[in-house]
C-alpha positions in Angstrom: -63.9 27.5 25.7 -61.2 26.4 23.7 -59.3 23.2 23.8 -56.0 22.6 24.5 -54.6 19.9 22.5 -50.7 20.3 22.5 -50.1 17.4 25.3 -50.7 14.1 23.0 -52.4 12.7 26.0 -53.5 13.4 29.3 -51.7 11.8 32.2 -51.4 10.8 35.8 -49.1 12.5 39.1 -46.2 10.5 37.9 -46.8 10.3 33.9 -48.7 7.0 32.9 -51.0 8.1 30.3 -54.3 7.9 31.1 -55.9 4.5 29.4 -57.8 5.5 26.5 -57.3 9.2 27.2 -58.5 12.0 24.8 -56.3 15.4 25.0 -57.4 17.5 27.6 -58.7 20.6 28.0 -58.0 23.6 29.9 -60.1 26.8 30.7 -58.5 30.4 30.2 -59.4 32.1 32.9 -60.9 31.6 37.0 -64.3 32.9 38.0 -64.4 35.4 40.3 -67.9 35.6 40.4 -70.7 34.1 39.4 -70.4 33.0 36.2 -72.6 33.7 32.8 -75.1 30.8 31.7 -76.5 33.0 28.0 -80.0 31.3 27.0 -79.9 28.5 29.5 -83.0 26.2 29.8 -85.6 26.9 32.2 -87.7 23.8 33.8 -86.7 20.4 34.5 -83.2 19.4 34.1 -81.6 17.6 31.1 -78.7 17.0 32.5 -76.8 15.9 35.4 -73.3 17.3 37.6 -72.3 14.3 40.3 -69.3 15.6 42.5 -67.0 13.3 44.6 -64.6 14.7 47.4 -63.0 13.9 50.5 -60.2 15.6 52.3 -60.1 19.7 51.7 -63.3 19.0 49.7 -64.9 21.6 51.8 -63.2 24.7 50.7 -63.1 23.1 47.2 -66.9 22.9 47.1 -67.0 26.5 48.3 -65.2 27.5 45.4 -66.6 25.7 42.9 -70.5 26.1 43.7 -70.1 29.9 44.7 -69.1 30.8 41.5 -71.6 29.0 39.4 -74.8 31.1 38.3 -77.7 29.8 39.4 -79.3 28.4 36.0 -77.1 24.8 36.2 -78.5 21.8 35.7 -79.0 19.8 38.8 -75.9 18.9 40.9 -75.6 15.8 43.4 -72.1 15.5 45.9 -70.9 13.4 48.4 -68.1 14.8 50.9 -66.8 12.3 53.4 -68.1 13.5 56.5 -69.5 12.6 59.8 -73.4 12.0 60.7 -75.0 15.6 61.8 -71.9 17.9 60.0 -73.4 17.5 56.5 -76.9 19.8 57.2 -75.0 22.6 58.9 -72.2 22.5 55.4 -75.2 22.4 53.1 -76.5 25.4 55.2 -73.6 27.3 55.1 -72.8 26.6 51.4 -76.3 27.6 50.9 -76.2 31.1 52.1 -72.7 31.4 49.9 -74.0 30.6 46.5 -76.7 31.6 44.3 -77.3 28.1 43.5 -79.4 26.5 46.4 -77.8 23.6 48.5 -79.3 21.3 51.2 -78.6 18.2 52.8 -80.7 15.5 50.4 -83.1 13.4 51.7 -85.0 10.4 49.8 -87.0 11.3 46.8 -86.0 15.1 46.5 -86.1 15.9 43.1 -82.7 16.3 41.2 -83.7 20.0 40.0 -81.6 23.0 37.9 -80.0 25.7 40.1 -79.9 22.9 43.1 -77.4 21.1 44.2 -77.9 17.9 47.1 -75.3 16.9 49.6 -75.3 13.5 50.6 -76.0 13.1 54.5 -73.3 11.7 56.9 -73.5 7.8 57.5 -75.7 7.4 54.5 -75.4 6.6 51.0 -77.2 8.1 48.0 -78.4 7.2 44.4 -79.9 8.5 41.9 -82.7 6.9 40.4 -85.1 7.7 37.5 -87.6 10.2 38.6 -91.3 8.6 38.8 -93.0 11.6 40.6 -94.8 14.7 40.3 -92.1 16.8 40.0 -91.2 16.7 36.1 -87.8 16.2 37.1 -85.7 13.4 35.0 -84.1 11.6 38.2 -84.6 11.8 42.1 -82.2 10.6 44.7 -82.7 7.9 47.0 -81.0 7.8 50.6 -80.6 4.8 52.7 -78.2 3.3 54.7 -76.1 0.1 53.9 -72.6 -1.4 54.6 -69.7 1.0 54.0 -68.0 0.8 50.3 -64.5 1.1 49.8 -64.8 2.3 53.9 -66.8 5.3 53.3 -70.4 6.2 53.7 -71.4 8.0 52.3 -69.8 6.5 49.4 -68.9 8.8 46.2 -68.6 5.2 44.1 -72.4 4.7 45.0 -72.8 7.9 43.5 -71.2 7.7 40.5 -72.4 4.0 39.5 -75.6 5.0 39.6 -75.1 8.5 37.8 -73.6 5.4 34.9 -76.8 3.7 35.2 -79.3 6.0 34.9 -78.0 9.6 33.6 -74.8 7.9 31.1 -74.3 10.6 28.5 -76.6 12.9 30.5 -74.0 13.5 33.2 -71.1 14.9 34.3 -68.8 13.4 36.9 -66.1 15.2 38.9 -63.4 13.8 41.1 -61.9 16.4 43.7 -59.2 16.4 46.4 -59.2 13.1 48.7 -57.4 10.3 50.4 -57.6 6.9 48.5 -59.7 5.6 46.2 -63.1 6.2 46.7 -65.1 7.0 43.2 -62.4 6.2 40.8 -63.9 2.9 39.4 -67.4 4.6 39.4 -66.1 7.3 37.8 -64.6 5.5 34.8 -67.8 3.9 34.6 -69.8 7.0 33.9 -66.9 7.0 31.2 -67.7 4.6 29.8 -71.6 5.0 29.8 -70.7 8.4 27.8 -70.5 11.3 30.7 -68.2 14.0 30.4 -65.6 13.3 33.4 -63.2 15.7 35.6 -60.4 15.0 37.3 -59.0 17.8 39.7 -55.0 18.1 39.0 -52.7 17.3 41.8 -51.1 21.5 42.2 -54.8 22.0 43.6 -55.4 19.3 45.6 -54.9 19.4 48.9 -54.7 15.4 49.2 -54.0 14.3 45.4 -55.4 10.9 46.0 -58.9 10.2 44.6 -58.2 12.1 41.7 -54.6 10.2 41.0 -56.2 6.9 41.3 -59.2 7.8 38.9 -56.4 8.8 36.4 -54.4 6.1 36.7 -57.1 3.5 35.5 -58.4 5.9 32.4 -61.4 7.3 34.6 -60.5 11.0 33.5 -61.1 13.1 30.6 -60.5 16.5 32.1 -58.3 17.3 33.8 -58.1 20.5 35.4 -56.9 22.9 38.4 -59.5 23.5 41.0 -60.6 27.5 39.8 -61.1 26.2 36.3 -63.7 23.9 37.6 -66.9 26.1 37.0 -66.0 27.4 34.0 -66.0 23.9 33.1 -69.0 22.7 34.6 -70.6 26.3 32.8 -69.2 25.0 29.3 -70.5 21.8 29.8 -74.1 23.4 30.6 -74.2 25.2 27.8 -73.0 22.3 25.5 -69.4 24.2 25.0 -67.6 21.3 26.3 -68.7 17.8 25.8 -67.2 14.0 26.6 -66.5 13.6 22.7 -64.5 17.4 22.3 -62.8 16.8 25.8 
């Protein structure tokens, strides 16, 4: 991975530097398969990947979790979607990737290789793993009023992935309408994660990412086929929150 630093600092859709931005970084080249993870880890997971995404964030998921080989650390996402849609995408992302996916449900283990959906009309956290399981953090579904009129809610996501994984974590924003995740996402910022932004050429709706941006949320940003090579680096300890 090498780091691109000739822009003195990152910025937004319509130039306002990101607050507090680092110089971003950019990948080389877009997996066309599953990519490489050389000496990774076995057993429970020492780190985190939370992913945020609304509008078009169904092909984007696609993309991103197809290509990644199936030794990542654990991965937790929430897609707006309605109630009884969100098994039958976990499904059919899980017969796409090498990774598995399926719809979370409370207490499933945040694992490596596995990555949890948020259900439709729910929200989910993750919490500190107490169980049997060796894993470092579980997830916890429940209902609850909507947040920033979504649930589930990616902001629920991401303030707990602040409180309990910080600089364990990674947190990506992806194409959306409004706001949702952007003030959760600069707080995994701030608690130390490495954090993503998806850039606008890629976007289908350049909204969630642009606001998450515009208040100093994002550390990365980057088109959407760079996105696992990113989330590789980062697994690998290639790319980190203090080099991005």
């Amino acid at each position: 991975m090498q780091l691109d630093h000739a822009a003195p600092r990152a910025t937004g859709a319509i130039g306002i530097p990101l607050l507090g931005a680092a110089p971003y970084a950019t990948a080389t080249a877009a997996p066309a398969k599953p990519l490489p993870l050389p000496g990774a880890r076995q057993g429970p997971t020492a780190r985190l990947i939370a992913i945020g995404t609304s509008t078009g964030g169904t092909e984007a998921l696609r993309i991103v979790l197809s290509a990644l080989p199936v030794e990542v650390p654990g991965i937790v996402m929430v897609q707006h979607m309605p109630e009884g849609f969100t098994k039958a995408f976990a499904d059919r992302l899980n017969g796409l990737c090498k990774i598995k996916v399926k719809e979370a449900e409370d207490g499933d283990a945040v694992l490596p290789g596995q990555a949890l959906l948020a259900p439709g009309n729910r929200h989910m956290r993750i919490v500190r793993d107490t169980g049997a399981s060796g894993a470092r953090w579980s997830v916890r579904v429940a209902d609850g009023p909507r947040v920033l009129r979504h649930k589930p809610s990616v902001e629920v996501l991401f303030e707990s992935c602040a409180q309990y994984a910080g600089k364990n974590a990674m947190g990506i924003i992806m194409t959306g309408m409004g706001n949702d995740g952007a003030t959760g996402l600069l707080s995994m910022r701030k608690a130390g994660a490495l954090t993503i932004g998806q850039d606008e050429a890629s976007c289908v709706v350049y909204g969630m990412p642009r606001e998450a941006a515009l208040c100093g949320a994002v550390q990365v940003v980057s088109p959407l086929d760079k996105i696992a090579k990113h989330i590789v680096d980062y697994s690998t300890g290639a790319l980190t929150a203090q080099a991005a």
